[in-house]
N, C-alpha and C positions, 0 to 999 in steps of 0.2 A: 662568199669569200671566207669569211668567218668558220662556217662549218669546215671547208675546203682544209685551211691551218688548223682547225682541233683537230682533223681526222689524222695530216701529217704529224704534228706533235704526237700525237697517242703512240701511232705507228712509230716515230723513230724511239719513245721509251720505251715502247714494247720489245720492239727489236732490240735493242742496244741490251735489254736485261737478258733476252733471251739469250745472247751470244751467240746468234748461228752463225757466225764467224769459224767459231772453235771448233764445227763438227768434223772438216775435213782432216783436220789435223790426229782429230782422236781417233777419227777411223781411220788412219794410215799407223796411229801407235798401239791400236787395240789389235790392228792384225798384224802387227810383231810380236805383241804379247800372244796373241793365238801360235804363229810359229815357234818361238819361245817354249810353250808349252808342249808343242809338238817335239819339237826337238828333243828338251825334257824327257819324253816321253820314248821316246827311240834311246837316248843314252841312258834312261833307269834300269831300262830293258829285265821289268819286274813284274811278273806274274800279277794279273787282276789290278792296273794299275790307272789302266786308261779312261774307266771314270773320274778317277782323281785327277788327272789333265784335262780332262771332259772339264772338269769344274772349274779347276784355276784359271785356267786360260781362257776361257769365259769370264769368272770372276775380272780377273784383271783386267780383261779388255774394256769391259763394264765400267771398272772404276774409273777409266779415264772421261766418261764422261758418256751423254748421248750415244756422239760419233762411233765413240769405244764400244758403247751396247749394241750399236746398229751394225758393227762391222762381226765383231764375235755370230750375233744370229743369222746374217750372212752367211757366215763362214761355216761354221756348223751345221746349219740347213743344206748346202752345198754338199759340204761334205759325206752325211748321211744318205743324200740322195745318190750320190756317185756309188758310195759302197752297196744302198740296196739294189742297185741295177746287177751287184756281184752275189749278193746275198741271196739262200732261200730262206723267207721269213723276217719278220724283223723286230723278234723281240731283244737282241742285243743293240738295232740301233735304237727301238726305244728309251731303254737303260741309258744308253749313251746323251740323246738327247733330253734326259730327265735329267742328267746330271750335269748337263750341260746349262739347261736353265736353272736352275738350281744354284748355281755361280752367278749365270747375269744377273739375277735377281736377289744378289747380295748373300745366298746363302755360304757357310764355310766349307769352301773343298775339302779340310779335313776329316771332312762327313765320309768323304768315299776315301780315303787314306790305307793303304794298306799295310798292315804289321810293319810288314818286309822291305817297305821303301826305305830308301835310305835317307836322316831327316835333310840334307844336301837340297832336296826338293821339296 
């Protein structure tokens, strides 16, 4: 009985620090930040630009949290795979998905920033 309640107590501190409460949440806000950036990305409407929303929009999704990270690589995985079915070859969605992790993984979109953008984004 004894063991029984240390394995519940450990469990419910475990849980309670983990917050897996919060993931749904962040992946419903990380894939606004991914459309967001899409959007962004359609209104810049600026040459060599789309690794730079490659990034942020990852980025930001990221930031919210787990949720936010697991929905950005979702989304992006997805996405890459829809376009190589149009694509021949795939070193532009490599590019793409480099820069994509690249953000989830805390790096700065301004890495892929291009001259020409407007700073607006």
């Amino acid at each position: 009985m004894k063991l029984i309640l240390a394995v519940l107590v450990v469990f419910l501190v475990v849980g309670t620090q983990a917050e897996w409460y919060h993931f749904p949440a962040e992946a419903y806000h990380g894939a606004k930040d991914m459309w967001q950036a899409y959007q962004d990305m359609i209104e810049a409407n600026t040459k060599e630009s789309d690794k730079y929303f490659h990034a942020r929009g990852n980025y930001d999704a990221a930031e919210r949290g787990p949720g936010g990270k697991w929905a950005a690589e979702v989304i992006s995985d997805g996405v890459e795979a829809l376009q190589g079915l149009r694509r021949h070859g795939n070193s532009d969605s490599e590019a793409d998905q480099e820069a994509s992790r690249w953000g989830r993984n805390g790096g700065d979109p301004d890495a892929y920033r291009p001259k020409d953008l407007s700073k607006k984004y």
